[in-house]
LUMRO-31863 format. One record per residue (C-alpha): x, y, z; residue number from 1; residue in three letters. Coordinates in Angstrom, 1 decimal. Each point is the difference from the previous one (the first is absolute). Example, Ala and Ser with C-alpha at 12.3 -4.5 7.8 and 13.67 -1.06 7.14 Angstrom:
<rs>
+--------+--------+--------+------+------+
|      x |      y |      z | resi | resn |
+--------+--------+--------+------+------+
|   12.3 |   -4.5 |    7.8 |    1 |  ALA |
|    1.4 |    3.4 |   -0.7 |    2 |  SER |
+--------+--------+--------+------+------+
</rs>
This chain:
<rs>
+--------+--------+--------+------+------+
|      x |      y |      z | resi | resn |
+--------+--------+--------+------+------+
|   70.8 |   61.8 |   20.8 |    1 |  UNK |
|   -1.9 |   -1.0 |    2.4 |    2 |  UNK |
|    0.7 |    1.7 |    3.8 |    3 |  UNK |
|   -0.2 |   -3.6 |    1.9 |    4 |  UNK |
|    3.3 |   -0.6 |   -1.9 |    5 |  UNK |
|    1.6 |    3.2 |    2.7 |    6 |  UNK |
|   -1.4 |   -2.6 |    3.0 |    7 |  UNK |
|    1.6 |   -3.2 |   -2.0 |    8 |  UNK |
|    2.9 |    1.1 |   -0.7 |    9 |  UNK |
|    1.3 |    1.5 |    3.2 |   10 |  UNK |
|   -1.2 |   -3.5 |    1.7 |   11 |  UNK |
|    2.2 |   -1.8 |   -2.7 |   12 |  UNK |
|    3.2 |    2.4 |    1.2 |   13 |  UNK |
|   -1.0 |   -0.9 |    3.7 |   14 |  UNK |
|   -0.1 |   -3.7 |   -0.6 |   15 |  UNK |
|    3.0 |    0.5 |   -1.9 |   16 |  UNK |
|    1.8 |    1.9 |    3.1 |   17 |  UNK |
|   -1.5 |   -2.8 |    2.4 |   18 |  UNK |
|    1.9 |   -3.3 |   -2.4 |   19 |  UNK |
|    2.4 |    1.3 |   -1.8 |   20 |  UNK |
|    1.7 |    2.9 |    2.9 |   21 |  UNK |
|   -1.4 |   -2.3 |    3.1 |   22 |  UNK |
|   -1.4 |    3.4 |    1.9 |   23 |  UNK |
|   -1.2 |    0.1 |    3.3 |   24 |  UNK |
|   -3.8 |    0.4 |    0.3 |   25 |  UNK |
|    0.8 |    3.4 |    1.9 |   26 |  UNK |
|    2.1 |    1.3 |   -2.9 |   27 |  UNK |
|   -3.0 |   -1.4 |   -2.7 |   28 |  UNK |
|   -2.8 |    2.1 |    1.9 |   29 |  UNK |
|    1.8 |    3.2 |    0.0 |   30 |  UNK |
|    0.7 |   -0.2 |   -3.7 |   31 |  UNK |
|   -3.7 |   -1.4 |   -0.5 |   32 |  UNK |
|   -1.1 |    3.2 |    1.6 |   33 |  UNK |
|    1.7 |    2.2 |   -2.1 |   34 |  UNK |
|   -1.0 |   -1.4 |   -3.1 |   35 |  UNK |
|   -3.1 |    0.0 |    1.2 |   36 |  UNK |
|    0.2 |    4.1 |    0.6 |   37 |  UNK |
|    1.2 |   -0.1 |   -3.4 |   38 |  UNK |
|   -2.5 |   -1.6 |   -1.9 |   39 |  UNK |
|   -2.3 |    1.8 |    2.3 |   40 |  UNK |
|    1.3 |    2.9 |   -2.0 |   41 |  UNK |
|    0.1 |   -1.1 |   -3.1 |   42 |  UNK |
|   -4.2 |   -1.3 |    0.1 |   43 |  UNK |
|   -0.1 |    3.6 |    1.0 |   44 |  UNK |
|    1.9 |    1.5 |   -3.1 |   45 |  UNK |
|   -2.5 |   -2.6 |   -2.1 |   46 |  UNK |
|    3.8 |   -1.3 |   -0.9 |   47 |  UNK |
|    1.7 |   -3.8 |    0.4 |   48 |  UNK |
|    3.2 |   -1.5 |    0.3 |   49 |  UNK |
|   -0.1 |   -0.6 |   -3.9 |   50 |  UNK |
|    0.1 |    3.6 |   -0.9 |   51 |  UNK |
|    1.9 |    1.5 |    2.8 |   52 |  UNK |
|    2.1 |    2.6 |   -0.9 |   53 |  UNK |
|    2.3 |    2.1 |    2.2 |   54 |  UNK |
|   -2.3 |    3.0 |    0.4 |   55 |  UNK |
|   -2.0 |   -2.8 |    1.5 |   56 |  UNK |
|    2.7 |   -0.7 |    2.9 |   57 |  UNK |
|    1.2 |    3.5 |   -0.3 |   58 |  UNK |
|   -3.8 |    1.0 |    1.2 |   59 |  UNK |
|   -0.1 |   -3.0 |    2.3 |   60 |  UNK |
|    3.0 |    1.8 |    1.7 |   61 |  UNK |
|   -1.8 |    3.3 |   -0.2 |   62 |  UNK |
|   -2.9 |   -1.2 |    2.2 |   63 |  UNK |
|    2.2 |   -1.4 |    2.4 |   64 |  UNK |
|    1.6 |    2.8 |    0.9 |   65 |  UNK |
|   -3.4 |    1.9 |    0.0 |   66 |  UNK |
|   -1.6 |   -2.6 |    2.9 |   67 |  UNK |
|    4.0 |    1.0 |    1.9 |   68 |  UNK |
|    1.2 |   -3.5 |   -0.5 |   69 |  UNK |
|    3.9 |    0.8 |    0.2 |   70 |  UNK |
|    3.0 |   -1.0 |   -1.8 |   71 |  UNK |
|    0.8 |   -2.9 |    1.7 |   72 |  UNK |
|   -3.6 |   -1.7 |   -0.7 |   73 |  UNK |
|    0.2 |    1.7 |   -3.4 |   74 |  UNK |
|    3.1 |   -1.8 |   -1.3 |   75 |  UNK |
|   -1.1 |   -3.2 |    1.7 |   76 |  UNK |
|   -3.9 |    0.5 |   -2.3 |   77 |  UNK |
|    2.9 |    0.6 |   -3.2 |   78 |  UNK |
|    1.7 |   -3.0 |    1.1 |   79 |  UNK |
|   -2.7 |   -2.2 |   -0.3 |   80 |  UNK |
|   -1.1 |    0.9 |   -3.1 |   81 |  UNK |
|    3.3 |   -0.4 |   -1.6 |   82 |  UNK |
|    0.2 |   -3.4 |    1.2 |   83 |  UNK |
|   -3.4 |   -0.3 |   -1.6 |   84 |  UNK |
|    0.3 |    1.4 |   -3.3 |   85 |  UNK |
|    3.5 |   -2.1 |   -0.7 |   86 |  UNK |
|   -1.7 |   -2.9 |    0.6 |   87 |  UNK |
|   -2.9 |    0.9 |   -2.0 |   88 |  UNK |
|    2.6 |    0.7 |   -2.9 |   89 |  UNK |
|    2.0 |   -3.3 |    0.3 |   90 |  UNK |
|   -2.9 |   -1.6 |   -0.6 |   91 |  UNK |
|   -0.9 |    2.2 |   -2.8 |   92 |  UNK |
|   -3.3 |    1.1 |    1.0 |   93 |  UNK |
|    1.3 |    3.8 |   -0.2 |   94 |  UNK |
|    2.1 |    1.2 |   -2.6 |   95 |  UNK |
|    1.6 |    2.5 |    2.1 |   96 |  UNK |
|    0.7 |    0.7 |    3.4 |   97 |  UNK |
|   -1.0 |    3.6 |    1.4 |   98 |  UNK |
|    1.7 |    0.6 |    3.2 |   99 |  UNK |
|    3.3 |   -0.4 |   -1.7 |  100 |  UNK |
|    0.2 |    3.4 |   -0.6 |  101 |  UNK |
|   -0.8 |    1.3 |    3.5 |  102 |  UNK |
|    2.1 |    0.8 |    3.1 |  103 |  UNK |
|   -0.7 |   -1.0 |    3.3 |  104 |  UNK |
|   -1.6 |    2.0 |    2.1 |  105 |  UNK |
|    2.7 |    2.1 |    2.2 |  106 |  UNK |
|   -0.1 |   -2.1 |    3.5 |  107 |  UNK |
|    0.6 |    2.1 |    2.9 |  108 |  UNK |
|    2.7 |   -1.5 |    2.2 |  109 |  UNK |
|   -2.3 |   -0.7 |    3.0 |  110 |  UNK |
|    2.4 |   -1.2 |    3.0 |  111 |  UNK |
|   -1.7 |   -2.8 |    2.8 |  112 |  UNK |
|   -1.7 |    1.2 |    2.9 |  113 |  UNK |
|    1.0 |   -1.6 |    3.0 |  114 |  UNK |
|   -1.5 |   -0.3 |    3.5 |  115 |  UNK |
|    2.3 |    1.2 |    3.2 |  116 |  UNK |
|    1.5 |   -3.0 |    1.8 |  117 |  UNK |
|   -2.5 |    1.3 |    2.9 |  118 |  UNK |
|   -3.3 |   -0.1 |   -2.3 |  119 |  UNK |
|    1.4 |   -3.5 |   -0.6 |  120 |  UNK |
|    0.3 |   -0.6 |    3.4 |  121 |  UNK |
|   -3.7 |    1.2 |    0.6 |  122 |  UNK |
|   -1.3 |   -1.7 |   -3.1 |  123 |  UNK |
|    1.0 |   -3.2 |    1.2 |  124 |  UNK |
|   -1.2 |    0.4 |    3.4 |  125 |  UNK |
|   -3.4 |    1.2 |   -1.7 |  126 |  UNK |
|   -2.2 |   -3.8 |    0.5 |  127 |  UNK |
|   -1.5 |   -1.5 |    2.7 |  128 |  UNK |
|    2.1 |   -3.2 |    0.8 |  129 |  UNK |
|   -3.2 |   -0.7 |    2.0 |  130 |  UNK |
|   -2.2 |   -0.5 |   -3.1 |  131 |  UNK |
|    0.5 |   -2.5 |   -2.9 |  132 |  UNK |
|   -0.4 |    2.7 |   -2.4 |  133 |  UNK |
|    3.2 |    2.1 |    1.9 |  134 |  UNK |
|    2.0 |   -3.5 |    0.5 |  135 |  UNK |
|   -0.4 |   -0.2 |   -3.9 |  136 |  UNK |
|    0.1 |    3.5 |   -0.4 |  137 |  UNK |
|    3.5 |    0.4 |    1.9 |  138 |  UNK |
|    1.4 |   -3.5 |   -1.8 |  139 |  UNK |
|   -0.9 |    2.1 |   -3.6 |  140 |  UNK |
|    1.9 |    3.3 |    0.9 |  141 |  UNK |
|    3.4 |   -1.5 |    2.1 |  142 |  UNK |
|    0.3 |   -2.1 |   -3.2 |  143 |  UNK |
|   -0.4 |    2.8 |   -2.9 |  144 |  UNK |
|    2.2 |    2.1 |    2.2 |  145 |  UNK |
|    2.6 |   -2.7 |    0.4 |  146 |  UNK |
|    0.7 |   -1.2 |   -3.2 |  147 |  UNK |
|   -1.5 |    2.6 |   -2.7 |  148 |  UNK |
|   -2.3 |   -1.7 |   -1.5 |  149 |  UNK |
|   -2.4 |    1.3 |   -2.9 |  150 |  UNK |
|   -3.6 |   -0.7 |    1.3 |  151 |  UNK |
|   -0.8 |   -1.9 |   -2.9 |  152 |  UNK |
|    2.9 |   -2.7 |    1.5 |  153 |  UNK |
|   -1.0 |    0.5 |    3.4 |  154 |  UNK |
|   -3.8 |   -0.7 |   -0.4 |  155 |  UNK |
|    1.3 |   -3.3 |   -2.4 |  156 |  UNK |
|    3.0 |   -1.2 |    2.7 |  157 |  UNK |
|   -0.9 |   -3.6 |    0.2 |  158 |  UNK |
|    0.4 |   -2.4 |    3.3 |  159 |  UNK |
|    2.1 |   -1.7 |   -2.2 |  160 |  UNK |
|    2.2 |    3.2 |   -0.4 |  161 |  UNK |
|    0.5 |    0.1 |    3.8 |  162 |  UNK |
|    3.4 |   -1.1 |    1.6 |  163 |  UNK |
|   -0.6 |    1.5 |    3.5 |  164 |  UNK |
|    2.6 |   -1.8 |    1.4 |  165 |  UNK |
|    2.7 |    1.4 |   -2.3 |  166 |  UNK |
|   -1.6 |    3.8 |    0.1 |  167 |  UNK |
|   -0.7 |   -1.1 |   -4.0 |  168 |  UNK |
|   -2.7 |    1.0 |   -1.9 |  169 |  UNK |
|   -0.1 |   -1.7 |   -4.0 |  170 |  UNK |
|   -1.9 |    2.9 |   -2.0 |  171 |  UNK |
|   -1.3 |    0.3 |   -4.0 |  172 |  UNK |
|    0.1 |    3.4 |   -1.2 |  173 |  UNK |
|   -0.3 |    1.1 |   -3.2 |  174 |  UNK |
|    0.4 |   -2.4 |   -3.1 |  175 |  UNK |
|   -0.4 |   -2.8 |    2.3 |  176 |  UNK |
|    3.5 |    0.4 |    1.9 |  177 |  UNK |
|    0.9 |   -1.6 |    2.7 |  178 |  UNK |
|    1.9 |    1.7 |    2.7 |  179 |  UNK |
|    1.0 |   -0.3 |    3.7 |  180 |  UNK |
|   -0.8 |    2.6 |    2.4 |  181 |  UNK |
|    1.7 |    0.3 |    3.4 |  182 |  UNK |
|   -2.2 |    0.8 |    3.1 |  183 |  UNK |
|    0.8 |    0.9 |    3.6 |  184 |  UNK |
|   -0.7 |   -1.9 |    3.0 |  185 |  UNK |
|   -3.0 |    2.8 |    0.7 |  186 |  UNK |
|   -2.0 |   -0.4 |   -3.2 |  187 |  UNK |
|    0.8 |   -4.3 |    0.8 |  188 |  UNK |
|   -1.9 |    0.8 |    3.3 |  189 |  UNK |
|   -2.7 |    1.8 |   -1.0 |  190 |  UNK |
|   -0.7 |   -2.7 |   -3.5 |  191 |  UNK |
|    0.1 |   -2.9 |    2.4 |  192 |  UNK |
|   -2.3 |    1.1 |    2.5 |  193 |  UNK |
|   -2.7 |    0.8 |   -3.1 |  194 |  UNK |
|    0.5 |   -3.4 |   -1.0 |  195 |  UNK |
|   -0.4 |   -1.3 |    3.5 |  196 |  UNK |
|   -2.9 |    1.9 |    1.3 |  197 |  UNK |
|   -1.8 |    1.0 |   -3.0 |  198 |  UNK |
|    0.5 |   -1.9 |   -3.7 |  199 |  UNK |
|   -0.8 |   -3.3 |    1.1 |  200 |  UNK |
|   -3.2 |    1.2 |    1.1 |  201 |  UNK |
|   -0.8 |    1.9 |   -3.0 |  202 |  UNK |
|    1.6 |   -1.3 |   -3.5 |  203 |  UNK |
|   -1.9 |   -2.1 |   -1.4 |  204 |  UNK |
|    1.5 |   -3.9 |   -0.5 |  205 |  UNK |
|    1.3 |    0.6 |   -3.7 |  206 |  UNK |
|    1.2 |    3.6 |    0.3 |  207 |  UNK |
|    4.0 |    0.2 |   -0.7 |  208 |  UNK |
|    0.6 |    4.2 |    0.7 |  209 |  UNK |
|    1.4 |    0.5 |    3.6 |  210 |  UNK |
|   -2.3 |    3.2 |    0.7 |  211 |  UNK |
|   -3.9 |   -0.8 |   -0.2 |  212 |  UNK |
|   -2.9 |    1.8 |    0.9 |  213 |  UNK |
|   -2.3 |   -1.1 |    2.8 |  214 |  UNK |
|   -2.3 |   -1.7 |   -3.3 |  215 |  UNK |
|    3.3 |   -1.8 |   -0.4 |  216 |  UNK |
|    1.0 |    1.2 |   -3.3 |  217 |  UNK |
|    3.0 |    1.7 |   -0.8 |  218 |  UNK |
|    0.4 |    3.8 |    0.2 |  219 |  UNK |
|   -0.4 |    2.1 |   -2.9 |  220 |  UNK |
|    2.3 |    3.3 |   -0.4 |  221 |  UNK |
|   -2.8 |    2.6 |    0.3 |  222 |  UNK |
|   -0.6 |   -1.8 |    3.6 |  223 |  UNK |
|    3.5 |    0.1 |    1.0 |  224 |  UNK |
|   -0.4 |    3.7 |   -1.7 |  225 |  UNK |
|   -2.8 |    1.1 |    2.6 |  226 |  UNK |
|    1.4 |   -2.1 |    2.5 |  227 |  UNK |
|    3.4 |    1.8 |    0.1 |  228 |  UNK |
|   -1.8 |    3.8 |   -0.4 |  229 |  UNK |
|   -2.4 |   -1.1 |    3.2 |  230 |  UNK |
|    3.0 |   -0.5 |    2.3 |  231 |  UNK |
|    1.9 |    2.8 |   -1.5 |  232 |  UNK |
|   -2.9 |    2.4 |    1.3 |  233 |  UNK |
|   -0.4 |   -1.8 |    3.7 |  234 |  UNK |
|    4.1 |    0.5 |   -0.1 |  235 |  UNK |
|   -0.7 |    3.9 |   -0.9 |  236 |  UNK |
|    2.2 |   -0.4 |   -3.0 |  237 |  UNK |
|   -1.3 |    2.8 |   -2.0 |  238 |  UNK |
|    2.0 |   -0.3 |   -3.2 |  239 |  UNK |
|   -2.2 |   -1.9 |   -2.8 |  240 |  UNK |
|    1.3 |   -4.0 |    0.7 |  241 |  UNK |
|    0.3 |   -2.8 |   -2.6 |  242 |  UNK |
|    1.1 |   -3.5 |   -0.1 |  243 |  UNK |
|    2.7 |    1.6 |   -2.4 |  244 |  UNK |
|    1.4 |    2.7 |    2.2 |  245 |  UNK |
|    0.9 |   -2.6 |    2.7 |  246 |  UNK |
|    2.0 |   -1.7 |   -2.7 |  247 |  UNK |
|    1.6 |    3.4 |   -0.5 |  248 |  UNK |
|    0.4 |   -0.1 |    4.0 |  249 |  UNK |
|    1.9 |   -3.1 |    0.2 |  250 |  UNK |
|    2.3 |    0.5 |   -3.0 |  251 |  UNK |
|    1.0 |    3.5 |    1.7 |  252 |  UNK |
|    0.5 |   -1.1 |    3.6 |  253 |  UNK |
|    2.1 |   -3.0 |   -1.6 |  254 |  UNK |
|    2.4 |    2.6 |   -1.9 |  255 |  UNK |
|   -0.1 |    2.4 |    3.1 |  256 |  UNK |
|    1.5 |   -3.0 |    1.9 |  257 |  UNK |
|    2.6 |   -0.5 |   -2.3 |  258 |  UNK |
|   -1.4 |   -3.1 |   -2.0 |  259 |  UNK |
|    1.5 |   -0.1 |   -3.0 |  260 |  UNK |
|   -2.2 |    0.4 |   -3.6 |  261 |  UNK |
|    0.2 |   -2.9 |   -1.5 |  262 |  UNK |
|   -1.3 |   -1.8 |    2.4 |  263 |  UNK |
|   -2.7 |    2.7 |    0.5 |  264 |  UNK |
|   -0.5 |   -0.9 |   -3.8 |  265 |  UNK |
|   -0.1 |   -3.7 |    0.8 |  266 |  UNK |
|   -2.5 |   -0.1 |    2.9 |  267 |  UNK |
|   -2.2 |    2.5 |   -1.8 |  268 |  UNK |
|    0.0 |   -2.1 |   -3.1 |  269 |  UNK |
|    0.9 |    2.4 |   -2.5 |  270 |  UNK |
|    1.5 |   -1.1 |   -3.4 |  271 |  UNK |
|    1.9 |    3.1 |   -0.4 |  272 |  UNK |
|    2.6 |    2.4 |    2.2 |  273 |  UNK |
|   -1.4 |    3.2 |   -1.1 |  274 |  UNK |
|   -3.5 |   -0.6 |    1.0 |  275 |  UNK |
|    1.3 |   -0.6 |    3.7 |  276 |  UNK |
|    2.7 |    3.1 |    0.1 |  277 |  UNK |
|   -3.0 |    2.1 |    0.2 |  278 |  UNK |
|    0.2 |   -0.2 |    3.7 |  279 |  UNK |
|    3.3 |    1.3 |    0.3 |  280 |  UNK |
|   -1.2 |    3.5 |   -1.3 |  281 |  UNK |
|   -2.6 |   -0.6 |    3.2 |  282 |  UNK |
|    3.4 |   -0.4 |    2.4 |  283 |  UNK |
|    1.4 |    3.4 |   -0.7 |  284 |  UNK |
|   -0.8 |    1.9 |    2.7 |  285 |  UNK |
|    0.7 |   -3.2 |    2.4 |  286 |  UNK |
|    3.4 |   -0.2 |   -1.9 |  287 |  UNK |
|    0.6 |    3.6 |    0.5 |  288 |  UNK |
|   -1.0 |   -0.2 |    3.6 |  289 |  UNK |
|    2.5 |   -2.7 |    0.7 |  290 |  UNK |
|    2.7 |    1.8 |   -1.8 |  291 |  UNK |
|   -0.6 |    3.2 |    2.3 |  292 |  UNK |
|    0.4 |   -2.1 |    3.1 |  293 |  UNK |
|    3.0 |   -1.7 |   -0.6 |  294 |  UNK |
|    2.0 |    1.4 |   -2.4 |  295 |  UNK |
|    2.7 |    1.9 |    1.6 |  296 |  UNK |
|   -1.1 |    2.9 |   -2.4 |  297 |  UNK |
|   -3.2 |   -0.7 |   -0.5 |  298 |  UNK |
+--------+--------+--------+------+------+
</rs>
């Protein structure tokens, strides 16, 4: 069999994901990369898709572990695959599938790290409001912090998603789900004045996302990435800082205030309960805290 057919085939599966499943372009890169590792692996092994066996994944594993990739990543490598070879199998182009036989990689149960409410308070007050770049800057961080956004949603939040006047903002998350986000009147301040002082001077005429850079295109995530770790150091926030963990943040301040989950769930935009009750193991010790102060015998 020729090895082009390894190439082929997993851009059959990904077209396949894109029609048939309607995945977001975010969600279709991460599995193309870890096919792509895969196969990678494979042309290594001199092996292919076609005669892929489970010592093949089984070793695949193995050399995961060996370059410390963890658990987590590990099962989500196995995950892809699987998805993979039962496609590859309902169209009958393998006659068996080889990852049925193997467990998921143990995940460790990793809890969110969250900022302080005062490294919030100096992360926001990190940019120069003097500057277009800190008007922009400032408009990109009140707004992540204020309504939770993944960065892949706030780098693709639309003008047309703005409803300023109703503290609304209309997001698509993952699968192409709509959702509406409150925001507070701060994060309203700090967008209007970026569109004010600085967007109309810098997006170019057919650009539809709300945050551009000064080319007038929109941002991509590894800018809001390097953006968000530059004003973390200026702030002296020495923990590591990602778009994510100020996702964490806002979920964990919400619960500390006594918001209740679901609707944690809701503005965060996940599609199931469990994935959101995470951050109640993060409440603990404030939960234990409260209990001690006003519990008669606490």
């Amino acid at each position: 069999m020729p090895d082009e057919s390894t190439a082929l085939w997993v851009d059959d599966y990904l077209d396949h994901l894109k029609v048939e499943r309607g995945l977001s372009r975010n969600t279709l890169e991460a599995y193309a990369h870890d096919l792509a590792v895969f196969h990678a692996h494979l042309d290594a092994q001199g092996r292919t898709l076609g005669d892929a066996g489970i010592e093949d994944i089984a070793g695949f594993l193995d050399a995961l572990r060996s370059r410390s990739v963890g658990g987590r990543s590990q099962a989500r490598y196995l995950s892809a695959l699987r998805g993979l070879f039962r496609y590859l199998r309902s169209e009958r182009r393998v006659a068996a599938d080889p990852t049925e036989l193997l467990d998921s990689p143990k995940k460790r149960p990793g809890l969110p790290v969250v900022l302080t409410r005062d490294d919030v308070s100096r992360l926001l007050a990190a940019p120069t409001l003097s500057t277009p770049l800190g008007l922009r800057d400032a408009a990109m961080l009140y707004t992540m912090y204020a309504s939770g956004l993944r960065v892949s949603e706030l780098v693709g939040l639309r003008l047309s998603g703005l409803s300023l006047d109703r503290g609304l903002l209309c997001v698509t998350g993952k699968g192409d789900k709509q959702r509406l986000v409150p925001i507070g009147d701060a994060a309203v301040a700090k967008i209007t004045a970026y569109l004010e002082g600085v967007r109309g001077k810098w997006a170019q005429p057919d650009e539809a996302c709300v945050f551009v850079t000064p080319r007038g295109r929109g941002m991509t995530r590894q800018a809001f990435w390097l953006l968000i770790r530059k004003h973390a150091l200026s702030a002296g926030i020495v923990k590591a800082l990602s778009p994510h963990k100020l996702r964490h943040s806002f979920a964990t301040h919400l619960l500390e205030g006594g918001a209740d989950l679901r609707a944690v769930q809701t503005m965060l935009g996940h599609a199931d309960i469990s994935t959101t009750q995470v951050y109640t193991h993060v409440m603990g010790d404030h939960l234990r805290a409260v209990h001690q102060r006003y519990h008669p015998r606490g």
